[in-house]
C-alpha positions as CSV (number, residue, x, y, z in Angstrom):
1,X,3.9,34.9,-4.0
2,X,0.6,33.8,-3.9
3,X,-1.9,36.1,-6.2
4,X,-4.6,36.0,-4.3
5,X,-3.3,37.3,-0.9
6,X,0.0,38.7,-1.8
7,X,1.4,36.8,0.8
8,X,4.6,35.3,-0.1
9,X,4.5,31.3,0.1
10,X,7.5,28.5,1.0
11,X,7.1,25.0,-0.2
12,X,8.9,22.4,0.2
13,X,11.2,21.4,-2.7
14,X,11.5,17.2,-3.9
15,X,12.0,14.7,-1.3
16,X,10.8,16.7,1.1
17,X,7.1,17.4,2.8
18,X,5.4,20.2,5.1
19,X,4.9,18.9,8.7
20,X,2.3,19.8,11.3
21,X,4.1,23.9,11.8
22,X,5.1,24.0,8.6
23,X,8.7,23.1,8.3
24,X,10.1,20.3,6.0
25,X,11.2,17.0,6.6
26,X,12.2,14.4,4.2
27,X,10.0,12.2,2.5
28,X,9.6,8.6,2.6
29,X,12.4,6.5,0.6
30,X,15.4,9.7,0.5
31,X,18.1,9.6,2.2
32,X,18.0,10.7,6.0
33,X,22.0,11.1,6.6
34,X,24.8,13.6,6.1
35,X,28.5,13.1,7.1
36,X,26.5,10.2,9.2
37,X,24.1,12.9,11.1
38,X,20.5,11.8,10.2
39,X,18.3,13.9,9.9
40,X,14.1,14.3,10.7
41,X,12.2,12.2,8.5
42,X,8.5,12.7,8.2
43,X,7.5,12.7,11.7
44,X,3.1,12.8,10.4
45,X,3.7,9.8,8.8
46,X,5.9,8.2,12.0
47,X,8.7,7.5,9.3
48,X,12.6,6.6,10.9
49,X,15.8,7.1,9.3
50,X,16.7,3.7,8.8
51,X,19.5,2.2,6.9
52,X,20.2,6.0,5.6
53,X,16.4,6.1,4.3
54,X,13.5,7.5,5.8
55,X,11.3,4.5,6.7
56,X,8.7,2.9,7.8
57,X,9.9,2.3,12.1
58,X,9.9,-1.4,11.4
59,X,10.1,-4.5,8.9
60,X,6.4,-5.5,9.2
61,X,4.9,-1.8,7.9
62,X,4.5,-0.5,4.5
63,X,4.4,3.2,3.3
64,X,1.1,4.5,2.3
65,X,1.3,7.0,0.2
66,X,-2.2,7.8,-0.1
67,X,-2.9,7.9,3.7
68,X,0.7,9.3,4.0
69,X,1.4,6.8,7.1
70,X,2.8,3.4,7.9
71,X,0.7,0.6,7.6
72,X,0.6,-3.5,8.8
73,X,1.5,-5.4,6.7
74,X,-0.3,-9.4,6.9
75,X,0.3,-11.2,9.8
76,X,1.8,-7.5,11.9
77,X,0.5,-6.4,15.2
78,X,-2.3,-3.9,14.8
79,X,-4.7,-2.3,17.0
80,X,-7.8,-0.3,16.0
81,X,-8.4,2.7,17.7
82,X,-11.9,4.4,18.8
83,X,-14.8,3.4,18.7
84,X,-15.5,1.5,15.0
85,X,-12.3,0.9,14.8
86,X,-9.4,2.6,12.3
87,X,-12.1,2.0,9.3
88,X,-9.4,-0.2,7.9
89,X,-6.5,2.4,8.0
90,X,-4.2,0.1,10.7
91,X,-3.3,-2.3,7.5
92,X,-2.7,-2.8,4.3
93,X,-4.9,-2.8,1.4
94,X,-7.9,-5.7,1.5
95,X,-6.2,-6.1,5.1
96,X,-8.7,-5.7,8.7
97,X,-6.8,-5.6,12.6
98,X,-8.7,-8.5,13.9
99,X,-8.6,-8.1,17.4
100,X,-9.8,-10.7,20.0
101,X,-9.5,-8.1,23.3
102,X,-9.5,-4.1,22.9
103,X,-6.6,-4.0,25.7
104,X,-5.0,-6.5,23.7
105,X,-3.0,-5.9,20.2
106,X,-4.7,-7.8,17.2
107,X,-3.2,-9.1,13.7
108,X,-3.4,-7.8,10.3
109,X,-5.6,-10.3,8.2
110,X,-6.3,-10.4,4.6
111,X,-10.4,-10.0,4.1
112,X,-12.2,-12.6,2.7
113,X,-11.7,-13.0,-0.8
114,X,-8.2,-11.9,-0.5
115,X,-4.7,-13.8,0.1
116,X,-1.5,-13.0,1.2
117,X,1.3,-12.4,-1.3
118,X,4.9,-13.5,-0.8
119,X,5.6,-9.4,0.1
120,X,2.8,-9.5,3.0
121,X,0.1,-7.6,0.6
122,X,-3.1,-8.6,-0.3
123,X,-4.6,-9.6,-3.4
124,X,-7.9,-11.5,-5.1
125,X,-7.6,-15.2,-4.9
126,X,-7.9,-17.2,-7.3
127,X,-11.5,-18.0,-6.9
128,X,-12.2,-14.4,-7.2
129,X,-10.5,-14.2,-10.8
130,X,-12.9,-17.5,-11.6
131,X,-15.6,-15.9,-10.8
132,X,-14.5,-12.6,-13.4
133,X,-14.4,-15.5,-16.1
134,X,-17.8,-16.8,-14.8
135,X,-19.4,-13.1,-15.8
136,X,-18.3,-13.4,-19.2
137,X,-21.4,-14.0,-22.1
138,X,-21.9,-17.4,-23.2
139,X,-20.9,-16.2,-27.0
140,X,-17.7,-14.8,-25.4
141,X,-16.4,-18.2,-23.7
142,X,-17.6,-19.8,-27.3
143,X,-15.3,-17.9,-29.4
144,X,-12.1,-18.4,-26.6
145,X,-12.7,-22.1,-27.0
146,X,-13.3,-22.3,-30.8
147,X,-10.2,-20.2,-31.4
148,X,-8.0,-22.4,-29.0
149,X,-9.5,-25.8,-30.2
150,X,-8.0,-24.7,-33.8
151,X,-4.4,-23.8,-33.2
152,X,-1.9,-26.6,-33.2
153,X,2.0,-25.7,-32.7
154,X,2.5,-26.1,-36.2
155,X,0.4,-23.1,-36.8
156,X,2.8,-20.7,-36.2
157,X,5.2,-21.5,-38.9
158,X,3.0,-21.6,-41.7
159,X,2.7,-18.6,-44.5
């Protein structure tokens, strides 16, 4: 019952979520089938039943949770829609559709100062992480290389 209206109120109970006329359909990850009957998986965030799970439609998307929808993963086929694009919303994380044609689909890139990970994702390169150490204070490098000049292996065993 909501207080405020009296109005009584339905949600939808775990594993499941609201869709457009406010029915439930199972969330990403559960299981879509019973006695081998699947059932409707979350049709906002365009997921399949797939392999008994709701899913992503194909191999080359990942779940957003936070945009609650399927994403490119690096290297997919993307394509931005409207004008200024998807506002980066076609792929991953650190990922831009680069397309070459509007009429013609583009690919999910990492952005510059990102690289691909072996599960399609994007993260810093290693430059980027030098450049972290870079910021540190003069003092602050001082002390790391004072403290790891002194240490020897033998260090560790003695009282």
């Amino acid at each position: 019952m909501n207080p405020e209206t009296n109005a009584k109120q339905c949600s939808c109970g775990d594993g499941f979520v609201e869709n457009s006329i406010g029915h439930c359909e199972i969330a990403w990850g559960n299981p879509c089938t019973n006695d081998g009957k699947p059932f409707l998986c979350d049709t906002i965030a365009g997921l399949r039943c797939r392999n008994g799970l709701c899913a992503c439609p194909d191999t080359m998307s990942y779940f957003n949770s936070s945009l609650r929808k399927c994403v490119g993963l690096v290297g997919s086929r993307c394509k931005n829609y409207g004008v200024g694009g998807d506002h980066g919303e076609a792929c991953v994380t650190n990922a831009t559709c680069i397309q070459t044609h509007p009429r013609i689909a583009g690919t999910c890139l990492c952005n510059d100062g990102y690289s691909v990970t072996n599960e399609m994702l994007c993260t810093k390169t290693e430059s980027e992480a030098v450049d972290v150490l870079d910021d540190l204070t003069e003092n602050e490098v001082e002390i790391e290389d004072i403290g790891s000049a002194n240490s020897t292996v033998g260090d560790w065993d003695r009282p």
